[in-house]
Backbone as JSON, one array per atom type, in Angstrom:
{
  "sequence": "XXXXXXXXXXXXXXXXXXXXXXXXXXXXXXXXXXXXXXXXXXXXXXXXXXXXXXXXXXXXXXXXXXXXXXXXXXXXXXXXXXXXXXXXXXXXXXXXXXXXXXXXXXXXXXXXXXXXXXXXXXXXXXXXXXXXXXXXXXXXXXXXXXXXXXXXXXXXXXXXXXXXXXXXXXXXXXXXXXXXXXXXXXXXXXXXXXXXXXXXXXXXXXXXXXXXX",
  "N": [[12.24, 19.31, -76.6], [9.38, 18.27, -77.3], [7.51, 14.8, -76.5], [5.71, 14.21, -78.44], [6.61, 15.89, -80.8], [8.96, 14.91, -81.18], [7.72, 11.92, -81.91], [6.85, 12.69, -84.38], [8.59, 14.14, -85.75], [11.91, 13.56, -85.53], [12.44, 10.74, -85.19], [10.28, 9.66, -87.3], [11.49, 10.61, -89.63], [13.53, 9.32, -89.46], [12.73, 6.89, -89.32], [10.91, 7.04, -91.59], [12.87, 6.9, -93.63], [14.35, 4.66, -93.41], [12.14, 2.66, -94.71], [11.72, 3.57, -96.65], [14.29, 2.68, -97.79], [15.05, 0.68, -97.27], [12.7, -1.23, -98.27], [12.76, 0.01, -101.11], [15.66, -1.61, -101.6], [15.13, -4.62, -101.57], [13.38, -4.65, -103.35], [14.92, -4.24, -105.77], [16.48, -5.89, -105.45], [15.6, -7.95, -105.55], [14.25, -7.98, -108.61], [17.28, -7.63, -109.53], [17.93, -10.27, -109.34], [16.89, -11.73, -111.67], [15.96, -13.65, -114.28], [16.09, -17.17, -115.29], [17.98, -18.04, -118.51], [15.73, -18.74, -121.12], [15.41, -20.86, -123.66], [13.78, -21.71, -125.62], [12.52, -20.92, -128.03], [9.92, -17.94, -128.14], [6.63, -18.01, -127.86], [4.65, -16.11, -127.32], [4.42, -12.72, -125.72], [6.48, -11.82, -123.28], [5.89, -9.75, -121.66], [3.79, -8.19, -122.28], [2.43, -10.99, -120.97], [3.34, -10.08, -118.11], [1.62, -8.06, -117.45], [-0.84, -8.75, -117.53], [-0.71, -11.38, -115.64], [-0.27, -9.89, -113.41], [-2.66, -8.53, -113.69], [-4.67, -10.29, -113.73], [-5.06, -11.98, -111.71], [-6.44, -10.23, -109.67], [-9.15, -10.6, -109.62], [-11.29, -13.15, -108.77], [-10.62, -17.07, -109.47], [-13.36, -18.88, -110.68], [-13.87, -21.83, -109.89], [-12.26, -21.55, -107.32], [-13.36, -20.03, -105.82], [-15.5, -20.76, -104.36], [-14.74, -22.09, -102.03], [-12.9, -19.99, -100.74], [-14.11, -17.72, -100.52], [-14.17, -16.25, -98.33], [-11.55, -15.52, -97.32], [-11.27, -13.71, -99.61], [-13.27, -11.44, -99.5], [-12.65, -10.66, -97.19], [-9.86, -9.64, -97.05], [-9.98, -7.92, -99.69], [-11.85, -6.34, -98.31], [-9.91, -5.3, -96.06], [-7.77, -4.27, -97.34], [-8.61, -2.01, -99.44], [-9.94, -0.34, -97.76], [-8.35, -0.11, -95.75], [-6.47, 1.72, -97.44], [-8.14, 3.66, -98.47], [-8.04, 5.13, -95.64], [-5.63, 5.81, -95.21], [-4.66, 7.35, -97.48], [-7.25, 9.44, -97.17], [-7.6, 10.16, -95.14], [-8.76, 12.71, -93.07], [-6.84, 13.93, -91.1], [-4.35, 12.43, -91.84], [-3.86, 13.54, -94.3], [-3.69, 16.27, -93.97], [-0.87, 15.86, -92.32], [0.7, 15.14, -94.39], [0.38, 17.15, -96.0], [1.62, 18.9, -94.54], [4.16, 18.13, -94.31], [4.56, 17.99, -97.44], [3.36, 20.05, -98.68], [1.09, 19.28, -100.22], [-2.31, 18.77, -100.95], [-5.51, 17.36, -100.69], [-9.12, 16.33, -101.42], [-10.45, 15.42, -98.47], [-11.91, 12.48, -96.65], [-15.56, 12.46, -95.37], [-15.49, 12.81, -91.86], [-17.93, 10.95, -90.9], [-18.04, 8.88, -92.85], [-14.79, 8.33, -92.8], [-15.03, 6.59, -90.18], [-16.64, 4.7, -91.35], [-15.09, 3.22, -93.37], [-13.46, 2.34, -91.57], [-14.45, 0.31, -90.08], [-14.59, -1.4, -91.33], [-11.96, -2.01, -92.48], [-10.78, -3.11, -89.86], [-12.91, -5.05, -89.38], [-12.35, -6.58, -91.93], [-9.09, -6.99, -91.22], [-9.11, -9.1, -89.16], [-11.07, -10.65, -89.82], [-9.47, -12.14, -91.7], [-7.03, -13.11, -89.67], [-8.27, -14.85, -87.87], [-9.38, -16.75, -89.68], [-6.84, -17.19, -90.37], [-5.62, -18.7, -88.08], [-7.94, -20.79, -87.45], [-8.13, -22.21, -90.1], [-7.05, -25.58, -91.36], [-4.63, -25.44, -93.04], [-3.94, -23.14, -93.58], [-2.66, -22.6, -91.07], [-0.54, -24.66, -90.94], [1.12, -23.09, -92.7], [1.92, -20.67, -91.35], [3.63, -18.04, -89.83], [5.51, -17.22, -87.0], [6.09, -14.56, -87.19], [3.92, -13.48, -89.04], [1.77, -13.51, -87.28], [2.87, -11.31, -85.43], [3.0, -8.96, -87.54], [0.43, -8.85, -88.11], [-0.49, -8.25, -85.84], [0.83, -5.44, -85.02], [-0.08, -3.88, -87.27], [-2.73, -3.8, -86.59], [-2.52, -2.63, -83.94], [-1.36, -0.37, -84.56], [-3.81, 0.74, -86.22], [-5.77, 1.28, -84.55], [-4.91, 2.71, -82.07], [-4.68, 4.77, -84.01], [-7.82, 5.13, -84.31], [-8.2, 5.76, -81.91], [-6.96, 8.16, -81.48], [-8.11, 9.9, -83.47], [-10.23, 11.38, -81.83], [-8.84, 13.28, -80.57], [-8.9, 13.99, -77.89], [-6.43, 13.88, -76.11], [-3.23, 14.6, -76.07], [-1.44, 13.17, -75.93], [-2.48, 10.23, -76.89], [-2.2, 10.79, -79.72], [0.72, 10.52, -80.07], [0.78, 8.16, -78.98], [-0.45, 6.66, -80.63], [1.64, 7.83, -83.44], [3.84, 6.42, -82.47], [3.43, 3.87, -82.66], [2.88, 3.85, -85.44], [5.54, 4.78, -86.51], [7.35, 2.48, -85.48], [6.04, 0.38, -87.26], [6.49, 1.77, -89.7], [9.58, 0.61, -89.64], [9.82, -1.67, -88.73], [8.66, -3.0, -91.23], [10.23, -3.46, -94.03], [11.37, -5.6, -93.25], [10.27, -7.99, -92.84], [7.17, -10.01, -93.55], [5.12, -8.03, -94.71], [6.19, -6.74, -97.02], [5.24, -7.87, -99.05], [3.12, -5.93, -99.95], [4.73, -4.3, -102.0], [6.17, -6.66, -103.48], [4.05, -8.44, -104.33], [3.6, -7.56, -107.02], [5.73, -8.36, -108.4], [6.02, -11.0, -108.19], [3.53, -12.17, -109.06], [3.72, -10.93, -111.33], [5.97, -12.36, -113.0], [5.56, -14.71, -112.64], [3.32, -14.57, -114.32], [5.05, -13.61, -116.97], [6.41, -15.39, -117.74], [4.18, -16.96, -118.33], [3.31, -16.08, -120.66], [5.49, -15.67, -122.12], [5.26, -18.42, -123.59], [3.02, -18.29, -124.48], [0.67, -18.89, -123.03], [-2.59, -19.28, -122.05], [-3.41, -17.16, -119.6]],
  "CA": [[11.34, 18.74, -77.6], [8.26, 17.06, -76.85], [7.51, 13.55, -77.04], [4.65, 14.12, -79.87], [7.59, 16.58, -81.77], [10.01, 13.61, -81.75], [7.81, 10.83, -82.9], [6.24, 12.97, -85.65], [10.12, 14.46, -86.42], [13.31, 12.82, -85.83], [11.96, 9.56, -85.27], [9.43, 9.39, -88.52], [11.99, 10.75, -90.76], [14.51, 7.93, -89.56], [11.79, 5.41, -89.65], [10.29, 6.95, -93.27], [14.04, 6.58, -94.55], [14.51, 3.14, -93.16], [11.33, 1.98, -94.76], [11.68, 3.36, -98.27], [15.77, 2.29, -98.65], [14.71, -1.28, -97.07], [11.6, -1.41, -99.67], [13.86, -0.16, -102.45], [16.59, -2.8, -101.65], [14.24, -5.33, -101.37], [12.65, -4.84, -104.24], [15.86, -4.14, -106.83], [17.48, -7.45, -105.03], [14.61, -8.97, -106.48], [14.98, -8.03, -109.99], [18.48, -8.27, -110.41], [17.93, -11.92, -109.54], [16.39, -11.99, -113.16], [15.12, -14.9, -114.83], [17.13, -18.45, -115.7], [17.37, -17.99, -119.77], [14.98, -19.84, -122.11], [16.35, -21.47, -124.69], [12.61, -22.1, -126.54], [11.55, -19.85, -128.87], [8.86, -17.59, -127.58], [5.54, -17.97, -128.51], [4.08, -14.91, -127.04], [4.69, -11.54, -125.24], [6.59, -11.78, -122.05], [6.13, -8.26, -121.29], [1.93, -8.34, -122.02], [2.08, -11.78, -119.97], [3.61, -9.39, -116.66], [0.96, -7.14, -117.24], [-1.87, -9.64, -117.99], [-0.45, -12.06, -114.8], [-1.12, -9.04, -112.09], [-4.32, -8.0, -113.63], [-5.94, -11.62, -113.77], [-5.45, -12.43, -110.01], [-7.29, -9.28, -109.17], [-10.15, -11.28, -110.04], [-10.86, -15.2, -108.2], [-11.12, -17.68, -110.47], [-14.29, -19.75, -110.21], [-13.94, -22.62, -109.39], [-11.74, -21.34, -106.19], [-14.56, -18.71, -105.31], [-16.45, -21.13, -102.75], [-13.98, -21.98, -101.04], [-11.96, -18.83, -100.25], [-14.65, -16.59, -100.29], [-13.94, -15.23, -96.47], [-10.36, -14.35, -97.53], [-11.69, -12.84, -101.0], [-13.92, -10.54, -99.27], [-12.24, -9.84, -95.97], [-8.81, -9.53, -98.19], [-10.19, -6.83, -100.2], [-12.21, -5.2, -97.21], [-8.91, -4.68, -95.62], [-6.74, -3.85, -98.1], [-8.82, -0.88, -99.81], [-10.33, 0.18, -96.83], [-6.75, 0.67, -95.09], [-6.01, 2.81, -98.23], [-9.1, 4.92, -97.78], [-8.07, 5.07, -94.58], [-4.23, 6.04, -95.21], [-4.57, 8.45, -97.89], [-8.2, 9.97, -97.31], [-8.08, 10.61, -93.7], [-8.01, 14.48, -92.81], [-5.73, 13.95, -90.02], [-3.22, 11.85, -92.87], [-3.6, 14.44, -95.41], [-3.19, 17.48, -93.1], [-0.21, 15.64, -92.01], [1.5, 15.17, -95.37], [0.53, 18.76, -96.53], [2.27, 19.7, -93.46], [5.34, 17.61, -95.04], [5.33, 17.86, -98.98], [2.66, 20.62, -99.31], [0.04, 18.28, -101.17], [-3.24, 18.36, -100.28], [-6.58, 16.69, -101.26], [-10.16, 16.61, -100.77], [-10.58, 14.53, -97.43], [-12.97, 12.15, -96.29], [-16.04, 13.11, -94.24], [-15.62, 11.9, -90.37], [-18.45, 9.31, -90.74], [-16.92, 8.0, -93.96], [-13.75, 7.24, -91.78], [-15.91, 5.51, -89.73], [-17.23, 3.67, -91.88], [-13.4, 2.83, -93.78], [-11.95, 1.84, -90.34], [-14.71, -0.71, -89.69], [-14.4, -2.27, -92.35], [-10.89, -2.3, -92.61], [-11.1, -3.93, -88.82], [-13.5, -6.6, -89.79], [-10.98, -7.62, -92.84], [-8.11, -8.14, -90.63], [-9.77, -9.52, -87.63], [-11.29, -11.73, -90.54], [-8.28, -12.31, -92.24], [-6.31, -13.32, -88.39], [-9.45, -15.66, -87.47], [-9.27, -17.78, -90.77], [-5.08, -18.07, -90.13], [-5.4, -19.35, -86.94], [-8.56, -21.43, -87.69], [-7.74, -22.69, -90.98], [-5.49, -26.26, -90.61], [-3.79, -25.28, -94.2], [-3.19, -21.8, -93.13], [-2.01, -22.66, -89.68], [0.71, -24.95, -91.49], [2.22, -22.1, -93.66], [1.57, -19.19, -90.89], [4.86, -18.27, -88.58], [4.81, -16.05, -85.89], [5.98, -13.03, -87.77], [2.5, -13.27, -89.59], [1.22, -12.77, -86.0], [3.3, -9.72, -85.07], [2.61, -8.24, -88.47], [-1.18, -8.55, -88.15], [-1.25, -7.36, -84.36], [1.28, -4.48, -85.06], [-0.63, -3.02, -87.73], [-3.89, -3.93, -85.45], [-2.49, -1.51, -82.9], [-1.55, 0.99, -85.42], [-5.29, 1.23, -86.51], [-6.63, 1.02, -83.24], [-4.63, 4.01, -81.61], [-5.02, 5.74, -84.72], [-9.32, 5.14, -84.03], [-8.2, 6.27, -80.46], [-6.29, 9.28, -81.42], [-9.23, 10.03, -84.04], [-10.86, 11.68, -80.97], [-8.38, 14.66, -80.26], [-8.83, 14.16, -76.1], [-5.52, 14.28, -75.08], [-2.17, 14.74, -77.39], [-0.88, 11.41, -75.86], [-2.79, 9.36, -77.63], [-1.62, 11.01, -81.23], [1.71, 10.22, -79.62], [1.23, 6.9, -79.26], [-0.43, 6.56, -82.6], [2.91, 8.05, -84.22], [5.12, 6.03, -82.27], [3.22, 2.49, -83.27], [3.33, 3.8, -86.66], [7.21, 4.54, -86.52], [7.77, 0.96, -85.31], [5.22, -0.33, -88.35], [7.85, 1.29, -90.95], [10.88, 0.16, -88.98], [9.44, -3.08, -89.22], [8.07, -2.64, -92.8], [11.4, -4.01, -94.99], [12.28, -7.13, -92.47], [8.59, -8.12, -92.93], [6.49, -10.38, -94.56], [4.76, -7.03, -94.84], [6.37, -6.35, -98.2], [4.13, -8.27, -100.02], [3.05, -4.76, -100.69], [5.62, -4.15, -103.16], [6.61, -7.6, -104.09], [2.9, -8.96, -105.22], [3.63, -7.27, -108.36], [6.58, -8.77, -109.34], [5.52, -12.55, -107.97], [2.74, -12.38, -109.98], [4.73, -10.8, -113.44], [7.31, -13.46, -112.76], [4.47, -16.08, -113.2], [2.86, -14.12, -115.8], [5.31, -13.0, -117.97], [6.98, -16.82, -118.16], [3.39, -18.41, -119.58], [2.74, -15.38, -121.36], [6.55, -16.0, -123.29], [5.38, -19.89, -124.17], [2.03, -18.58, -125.57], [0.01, -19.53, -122.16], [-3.43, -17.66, -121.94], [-4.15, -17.1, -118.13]],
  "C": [[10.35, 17.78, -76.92], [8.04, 15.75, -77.23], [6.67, 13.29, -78.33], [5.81, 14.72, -80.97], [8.1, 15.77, -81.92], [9.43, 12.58, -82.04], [7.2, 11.38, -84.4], [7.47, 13.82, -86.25], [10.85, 13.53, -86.67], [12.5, 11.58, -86.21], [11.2, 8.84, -86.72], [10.2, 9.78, -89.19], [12.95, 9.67, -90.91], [13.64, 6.96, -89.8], [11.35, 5.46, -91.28], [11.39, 6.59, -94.26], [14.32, 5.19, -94.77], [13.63, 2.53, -94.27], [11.63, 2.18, -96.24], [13.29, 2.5, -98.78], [15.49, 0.84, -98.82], [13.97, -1.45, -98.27], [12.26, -1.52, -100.9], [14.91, -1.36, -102.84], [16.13, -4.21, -101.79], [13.93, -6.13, -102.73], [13.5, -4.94, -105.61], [16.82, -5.65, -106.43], [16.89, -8.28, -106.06], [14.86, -9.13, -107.75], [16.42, -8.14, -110.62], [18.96, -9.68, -109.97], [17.22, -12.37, -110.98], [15.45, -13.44, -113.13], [16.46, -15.9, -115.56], [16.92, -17.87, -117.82], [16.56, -19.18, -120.58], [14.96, -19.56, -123.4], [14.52, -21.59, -126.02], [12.62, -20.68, -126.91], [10.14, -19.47, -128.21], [7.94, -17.53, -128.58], [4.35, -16.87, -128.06], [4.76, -14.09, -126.28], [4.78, -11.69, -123.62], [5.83, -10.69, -120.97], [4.31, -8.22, -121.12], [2.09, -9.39, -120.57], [1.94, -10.81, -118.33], [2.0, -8.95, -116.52], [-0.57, -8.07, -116.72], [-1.89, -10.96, -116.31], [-0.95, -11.22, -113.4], [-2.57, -8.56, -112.34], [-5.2, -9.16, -113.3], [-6.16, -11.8, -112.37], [-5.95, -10.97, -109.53], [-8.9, -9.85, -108.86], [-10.3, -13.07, -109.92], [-11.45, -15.53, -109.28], [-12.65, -18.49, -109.86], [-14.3, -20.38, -109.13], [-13.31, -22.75, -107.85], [-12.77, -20.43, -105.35], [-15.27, -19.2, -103.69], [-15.85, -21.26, -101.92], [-12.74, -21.42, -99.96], [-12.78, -17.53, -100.83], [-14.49, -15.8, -99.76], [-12.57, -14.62, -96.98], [-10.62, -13.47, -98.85], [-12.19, -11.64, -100.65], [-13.14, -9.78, -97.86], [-10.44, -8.96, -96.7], [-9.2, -8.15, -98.96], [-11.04, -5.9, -99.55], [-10.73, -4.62, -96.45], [-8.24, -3.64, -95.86], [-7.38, -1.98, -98.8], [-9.68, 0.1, -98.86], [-8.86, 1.25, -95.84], [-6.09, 1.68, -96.19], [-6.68, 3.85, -98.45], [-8.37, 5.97, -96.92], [-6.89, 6.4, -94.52], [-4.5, 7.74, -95.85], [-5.92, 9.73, -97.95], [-8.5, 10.68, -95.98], [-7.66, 12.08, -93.38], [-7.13, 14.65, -92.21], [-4.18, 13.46, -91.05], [-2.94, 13.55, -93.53], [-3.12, 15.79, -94.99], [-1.58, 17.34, -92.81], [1.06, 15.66, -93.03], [1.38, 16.66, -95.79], [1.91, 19.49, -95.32], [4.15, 18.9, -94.3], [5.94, 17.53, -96.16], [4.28, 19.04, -99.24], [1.97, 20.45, -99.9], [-0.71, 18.34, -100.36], [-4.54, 18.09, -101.18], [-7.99, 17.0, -100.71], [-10.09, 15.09, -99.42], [-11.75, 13.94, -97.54], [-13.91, 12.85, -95.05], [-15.86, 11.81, -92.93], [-16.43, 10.1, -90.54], [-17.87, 8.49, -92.23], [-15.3, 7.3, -93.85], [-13.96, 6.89, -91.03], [-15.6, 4.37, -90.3], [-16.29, 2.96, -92.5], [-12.87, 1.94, -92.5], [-12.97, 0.61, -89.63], [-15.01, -1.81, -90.53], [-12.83, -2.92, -92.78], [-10.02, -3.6, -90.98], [-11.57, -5.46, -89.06], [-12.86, -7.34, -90.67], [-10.3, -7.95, -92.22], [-8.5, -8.61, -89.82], [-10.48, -10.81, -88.45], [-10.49, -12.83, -91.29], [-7.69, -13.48, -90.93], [-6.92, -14.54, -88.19], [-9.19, -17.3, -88.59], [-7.49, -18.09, -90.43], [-4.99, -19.02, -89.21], [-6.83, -20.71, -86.81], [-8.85, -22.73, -88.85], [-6.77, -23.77, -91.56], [-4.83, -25.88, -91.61], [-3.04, -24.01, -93.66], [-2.26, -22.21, -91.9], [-0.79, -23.26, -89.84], [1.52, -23.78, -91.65], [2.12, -20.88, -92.78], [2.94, -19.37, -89.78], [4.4, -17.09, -88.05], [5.45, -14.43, -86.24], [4.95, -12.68, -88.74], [1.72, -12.81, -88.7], [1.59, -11.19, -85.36], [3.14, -8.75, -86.14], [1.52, -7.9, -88.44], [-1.37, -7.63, -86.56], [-0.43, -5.94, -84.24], [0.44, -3.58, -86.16], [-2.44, -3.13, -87.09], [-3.6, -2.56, -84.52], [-1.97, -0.3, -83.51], [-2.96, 1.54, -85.74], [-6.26, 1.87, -85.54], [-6.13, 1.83, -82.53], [-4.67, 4.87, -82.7], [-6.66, 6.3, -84.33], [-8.65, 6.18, -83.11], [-7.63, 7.96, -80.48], [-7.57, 10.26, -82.31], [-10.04, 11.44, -83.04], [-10.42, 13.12, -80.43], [-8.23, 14.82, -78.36], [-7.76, 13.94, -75.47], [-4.28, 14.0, -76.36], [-1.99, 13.5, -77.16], [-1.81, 10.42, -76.51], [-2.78, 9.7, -79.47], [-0.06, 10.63, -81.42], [1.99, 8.96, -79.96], [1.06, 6.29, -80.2], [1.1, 6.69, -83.4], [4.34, 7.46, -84.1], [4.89, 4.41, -82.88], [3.58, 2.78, -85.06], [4.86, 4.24, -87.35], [7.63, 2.98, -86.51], [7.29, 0.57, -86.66], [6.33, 0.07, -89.23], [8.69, 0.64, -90.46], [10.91, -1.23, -89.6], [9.32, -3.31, -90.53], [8.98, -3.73, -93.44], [11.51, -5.05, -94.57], [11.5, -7.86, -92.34], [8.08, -8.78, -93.73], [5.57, -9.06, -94.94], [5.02, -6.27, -96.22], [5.69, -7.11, -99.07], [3.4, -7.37, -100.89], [3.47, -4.58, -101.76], [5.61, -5.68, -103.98], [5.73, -8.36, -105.14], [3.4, -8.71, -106.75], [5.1, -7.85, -109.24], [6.65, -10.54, -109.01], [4.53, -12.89, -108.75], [2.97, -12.18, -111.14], [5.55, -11.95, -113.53], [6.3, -14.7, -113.43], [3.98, -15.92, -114.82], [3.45, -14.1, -117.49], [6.07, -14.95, -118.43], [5.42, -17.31, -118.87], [3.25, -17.25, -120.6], [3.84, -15.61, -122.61], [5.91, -17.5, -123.85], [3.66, -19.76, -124.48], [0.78, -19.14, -124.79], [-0.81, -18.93, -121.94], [-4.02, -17.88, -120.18], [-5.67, -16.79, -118.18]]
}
């Protein structure tokens, strides 16, 4: 077996298993830590609040706007750029057809371009403000660093592999992105998943006492 066959086989199916059980566990730990009970009579709809709590922070409030602009914009260059990126890229989608039989319309070449430098300039913008930022630099540990530079070098041999000039570099693409799930679950990296229930958690508590976000 070749080294490209084993990180895009064995290896990615142990790493894709790892990543969803971790995620799953993760994420059901979470909820069956529940909520303390409250004893007040509710004055509105927990259940709206959830909903109403992840939709609002989609959207900065004002008065926070000026001064967390750079993460507002690099933050959402990242984030939907790297999902472009993920599920639009011909090489992705080829890759999953090849795995579940699903396939889509792809992006054109210069349109993953144009996705992957943008998704660059977010984290590279993102990284810059942590380490520049004295508030951030408080609350930042150094598995915020290996998170940002591991999916850095996922992107960045993906670019490199992009190119087709020698298998080894689709290789090493598939083996950074093995490590990236591995890592995935043990990770501030779940933020992925979790956002949505850190933000219902908030939500759905003012939304029970009648609180309009």
């Amino acid at each position: 077996m070749s080294f490209v066959a084993f990180v895009e086989g064995p290896l990615f199916y142990i790493a894709g298993a790892i990543f969803l059980l971790g995620a799953a566990w993760k994420v059901l730990g979470l909820i069956r830590l529940g909520r303390r009970p409250d004893l007040a009579p509710p004055r509105g709809s927990a259940a709206w609040g959830f909903v109403r709590g992840n939709l609002r922070h989609f959207v900065p409030r004002g008065i926070f706007t000026r001064r967390t602009w750079l993460h507002i914009v690099a933050g959402y260059s990242f984030h939907i750029a790297l999902a472009v990126l993920v599920f639009f890229g011909a090489f992705h989608i080829a890759f999953i057809e090849r795995l579940t039989g699903l396939s889509w319309q792809a992006l054109p070449r210069w349109g993953f371009i144009v996705a992957a430098d943008f998704a660059f300039a977010g984290l590279i913008a993102l990284w810059v403000r942590r380490i520049s930022d004295p508030v951030m630099r408080q609350i930042t540990r150094g598995e915020d660093h290996a998170s940002t530079i591991l999916t850095f070098l996922v992107m960045l041999t993906g670019c490199l592999a992009l190119q087709e000039s020698h298998a080894s570099l689709r290789a090493i693409h598939m083996l950074f992105v093995d490590i990236w799930l591995l890592y995935f679950p043990f990770s501030r990296l779940m933020h992925a998943f979790t956002f949505v229930l850190s933000r219902g958690h908030s939500g759905a508590t003012y939304g029970r006492k009648g609180i309009n976000l």
